[in-house]
C-alpha positions in Angstrom: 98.0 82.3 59.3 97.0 82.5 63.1 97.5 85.8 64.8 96.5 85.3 67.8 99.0 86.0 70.8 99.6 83.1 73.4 100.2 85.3 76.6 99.7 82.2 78.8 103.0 81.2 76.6 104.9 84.4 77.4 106.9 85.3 80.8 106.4 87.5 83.1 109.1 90.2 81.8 107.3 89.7 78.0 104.0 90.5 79.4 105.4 93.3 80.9 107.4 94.8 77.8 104.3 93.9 75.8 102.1 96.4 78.0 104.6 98.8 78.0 105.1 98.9 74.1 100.9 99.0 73.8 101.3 101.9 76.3 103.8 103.8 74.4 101.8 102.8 71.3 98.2 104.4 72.6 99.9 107.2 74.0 101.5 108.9 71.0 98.3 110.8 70.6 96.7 111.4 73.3 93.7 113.5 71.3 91.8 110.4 70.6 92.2 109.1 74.3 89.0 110.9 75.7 88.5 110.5 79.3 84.9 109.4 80.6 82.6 112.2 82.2 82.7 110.4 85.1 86.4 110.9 85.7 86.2 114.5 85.7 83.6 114.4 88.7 85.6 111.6 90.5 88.9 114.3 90.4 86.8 117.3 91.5 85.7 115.4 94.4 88.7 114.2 95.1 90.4 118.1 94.8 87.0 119.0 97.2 88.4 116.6 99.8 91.2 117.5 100.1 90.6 120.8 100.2 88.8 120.6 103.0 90.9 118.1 105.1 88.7 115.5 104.3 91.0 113.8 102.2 94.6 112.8 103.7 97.7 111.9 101.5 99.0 108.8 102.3 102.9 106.9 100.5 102.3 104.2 98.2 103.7 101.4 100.3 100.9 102.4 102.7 98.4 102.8 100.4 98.6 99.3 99.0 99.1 97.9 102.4 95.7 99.1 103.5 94.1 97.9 100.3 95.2 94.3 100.9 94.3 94.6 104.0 90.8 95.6 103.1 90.1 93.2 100.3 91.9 89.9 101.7 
């Protein structure tokens, strides 16, 4: 029996409902999701900027505005 899942076969809203059940799935205990090292440092810079104004706070919308603009 083949198990493998044909997502080039499914539509958009199945792909979508397929992450979201995985989500849900991974999610239900979050002690064996462990967070790289990495991440930690990447937030405390982050809390360091914008503690010191160097950071600003900008809406979504905007946000992914700017990154299109930047990577198109």
């Amino acid at each position: 029996m083949d198990n493998t899942i044909q997502i080039d076969k499914m539509t958009r809203q199945e792909k979508l409902q397929t992450m979201e059940a995985l989500w849900v799935s991974l999610s239900i205990d979050d002690r064996e999701i462990v967070s790289p090292v990495w991440h930690e440092y990447s937030l405390l810079e982050t809390d360091l900027r914008m503690s010191t104004g160097q950071e600003q706070v900008i809406d979504w919308t905007r946000a992914k505005q700017e990154l299109r603009k930047r990577f198109e």
